[in-house]
C-alpha positions as CSV (number, residue, x, y, z in Angstrom):
1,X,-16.4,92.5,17.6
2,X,-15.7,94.2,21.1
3,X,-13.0,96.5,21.5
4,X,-9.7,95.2,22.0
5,X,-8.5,95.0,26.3
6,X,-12.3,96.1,26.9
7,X,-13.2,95.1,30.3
8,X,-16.6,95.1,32.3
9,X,-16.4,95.1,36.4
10,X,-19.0,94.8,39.0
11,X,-19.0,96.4,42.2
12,X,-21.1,95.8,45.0
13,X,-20.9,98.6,47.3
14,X,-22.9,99.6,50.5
15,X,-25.3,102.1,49.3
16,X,-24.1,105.3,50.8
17,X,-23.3,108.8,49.4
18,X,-19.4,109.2,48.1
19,X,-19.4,105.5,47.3
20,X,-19.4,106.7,43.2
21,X,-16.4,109.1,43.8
22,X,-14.3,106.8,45.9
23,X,-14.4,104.0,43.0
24,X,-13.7,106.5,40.5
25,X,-10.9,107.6,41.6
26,X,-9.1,104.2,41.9
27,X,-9.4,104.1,38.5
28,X,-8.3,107.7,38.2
29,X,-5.4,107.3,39.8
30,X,-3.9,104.2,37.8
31,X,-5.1,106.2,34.6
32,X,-8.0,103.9,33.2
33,X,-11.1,105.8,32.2
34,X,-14.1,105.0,32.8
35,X,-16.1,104.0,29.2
36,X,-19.8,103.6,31.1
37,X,-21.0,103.7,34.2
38,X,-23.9,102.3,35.5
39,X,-25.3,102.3,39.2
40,X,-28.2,100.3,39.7
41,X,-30.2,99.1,43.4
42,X,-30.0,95.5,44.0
43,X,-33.0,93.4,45.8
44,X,-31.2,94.9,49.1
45,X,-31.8,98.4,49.5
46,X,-28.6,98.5,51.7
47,X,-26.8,98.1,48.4
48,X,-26.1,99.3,44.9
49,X,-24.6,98.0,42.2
50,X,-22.1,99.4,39.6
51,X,-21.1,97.7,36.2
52,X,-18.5,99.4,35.1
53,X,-16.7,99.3,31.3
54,X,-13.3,100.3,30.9
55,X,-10.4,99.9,28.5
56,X,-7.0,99.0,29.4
57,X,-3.8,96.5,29.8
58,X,-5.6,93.6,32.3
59,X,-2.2,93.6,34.6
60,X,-3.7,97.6,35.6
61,X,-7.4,96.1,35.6
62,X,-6.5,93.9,38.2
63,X,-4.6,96.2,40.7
64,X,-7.6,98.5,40.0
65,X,-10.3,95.6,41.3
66,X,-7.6,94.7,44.1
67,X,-7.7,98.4,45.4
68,X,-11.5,99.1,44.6
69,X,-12.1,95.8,46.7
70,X,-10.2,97.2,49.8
71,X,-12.7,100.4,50.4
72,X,-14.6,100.1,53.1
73,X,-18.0,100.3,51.5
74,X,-16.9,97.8,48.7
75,X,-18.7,94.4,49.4
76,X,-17.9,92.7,46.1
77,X,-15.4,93.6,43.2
78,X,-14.5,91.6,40.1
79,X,-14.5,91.4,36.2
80,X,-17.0,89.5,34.3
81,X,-16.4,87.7,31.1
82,X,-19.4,87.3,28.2
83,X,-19.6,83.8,28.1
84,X,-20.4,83.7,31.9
85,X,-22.3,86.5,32.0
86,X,-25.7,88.1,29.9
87,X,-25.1,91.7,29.1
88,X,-27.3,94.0,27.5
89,X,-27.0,97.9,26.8
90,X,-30.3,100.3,26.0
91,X,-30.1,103.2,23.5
92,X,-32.2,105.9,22.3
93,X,-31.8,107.5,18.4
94,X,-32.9,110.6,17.3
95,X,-32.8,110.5,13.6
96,X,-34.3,112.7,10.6
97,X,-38.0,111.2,9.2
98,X,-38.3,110.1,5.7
99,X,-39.5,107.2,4.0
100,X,-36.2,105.8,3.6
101,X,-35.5,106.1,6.7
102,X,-38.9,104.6,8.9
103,X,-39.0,101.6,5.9
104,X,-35.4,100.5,7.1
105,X,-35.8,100.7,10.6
106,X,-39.1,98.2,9.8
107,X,-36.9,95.7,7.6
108,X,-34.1,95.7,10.3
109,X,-36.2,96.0,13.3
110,X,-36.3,92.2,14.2
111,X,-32.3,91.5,13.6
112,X,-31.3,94.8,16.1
113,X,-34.2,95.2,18.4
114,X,-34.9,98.0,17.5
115,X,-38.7,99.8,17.6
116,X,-40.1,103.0,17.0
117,X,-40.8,105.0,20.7
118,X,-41.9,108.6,19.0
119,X,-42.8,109.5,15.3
120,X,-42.6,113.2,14.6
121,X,-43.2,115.4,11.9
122,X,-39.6,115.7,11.4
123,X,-37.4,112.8,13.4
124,X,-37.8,109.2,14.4
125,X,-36.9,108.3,17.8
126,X,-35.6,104.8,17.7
127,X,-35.1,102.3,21.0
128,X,-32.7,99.6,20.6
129,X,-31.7,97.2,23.5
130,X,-28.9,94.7,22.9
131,X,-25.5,94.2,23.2
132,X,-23.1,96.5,23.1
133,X,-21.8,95.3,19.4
134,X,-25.3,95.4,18.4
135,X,-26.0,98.6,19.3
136,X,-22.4,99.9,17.7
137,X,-23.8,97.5,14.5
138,X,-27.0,99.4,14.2
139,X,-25.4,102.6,15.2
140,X,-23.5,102.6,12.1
141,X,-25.9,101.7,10.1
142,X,-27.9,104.4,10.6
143,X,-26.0,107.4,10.5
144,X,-26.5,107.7,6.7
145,X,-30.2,108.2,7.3
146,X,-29.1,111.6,9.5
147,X,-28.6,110.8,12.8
148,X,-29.3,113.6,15.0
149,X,-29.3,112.6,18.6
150,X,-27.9,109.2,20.5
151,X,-28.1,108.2,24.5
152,X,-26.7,105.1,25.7
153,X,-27.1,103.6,29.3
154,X,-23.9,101.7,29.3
155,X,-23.9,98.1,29.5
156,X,-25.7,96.1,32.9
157,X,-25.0,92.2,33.4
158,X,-25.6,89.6,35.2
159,X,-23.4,86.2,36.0
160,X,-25.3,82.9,34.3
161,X,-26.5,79.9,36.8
162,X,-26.3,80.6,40.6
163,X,-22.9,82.3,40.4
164,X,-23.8,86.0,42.1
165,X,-23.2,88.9,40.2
């Protein structure tokens, strides 16, 4: 279940240094923080994008995407939706080796997407790409086998049929 007022926004800036900052800080200033960040080049090299995930009231969000599209380096700026859009998240776990442990990441590894990347004497480190609820799912689940270590890339989309990202 996603978080409640959870948003996802897509930038597509001019790829030039103090792009990042500028973007962050019209958020900064109408008090949203920023959940995950990614930056990402696009088949342009003149260009980057940013998919950005955020919390808040949408009546904020919107001024937010109204100012962020005003910068000069801003090309592109709005919010996506799920069912318009395919988004997907990647995450490595760090978690203590044991039998228990390597047999439940096998039984589940189908349902979460999940495989084995290293197998050491002492930890497993898992890879898990999906969406961001699975990934929170699976997350959960596997703390009881002594999770050690997570990394999350934050979530990158794409809009469904020929609408652009």
């Amino acid at each position: 279940m996603p978080k409640p007022n959870t948003h996802t926004i897509s930038v597509l800036v001019a790829n030039k240094p103090g792009v990042l900052v500028r973007i962050a800080l019209v958020f900064a200033r109408r008090g949203y923080n920023i959940d995950s960040l990614v930056v990402s080049p696009t088949v342009n090299p003149k260009f980057s994008r940013m998919t950005i995930t955020a919390q808040g009231d949408p009546q904020t969000l919107e001024q937010i995407i109204k100012n962020a599209a005003k910068l000069v380096d801003v090309i592109h700026c709005g919010e996506h939706d799920v069912a318009h859009s395919i988004e997907k998240e990647l995450a490595l776990f760090k978690i203590k080796a044991s039998p228990t442990a390597k047999a439940f990441v096998n039984k589940h590894s189908r349902k979460y997407h999940v495989k084995i990347d290293d197998e050491g004497e002492n930890h497993l480190i898992l890879e898990q790409t999906g969406t961001t609820n699975e990934l929170d799912e699976f997350e959960g689940l596997i703390k009881k086998y002594g999770l050690v270590e997570m990394v999350r890339t934050g979530k990158v989309l794409m809009a469904k049929g020929r609408e652009l990202t």
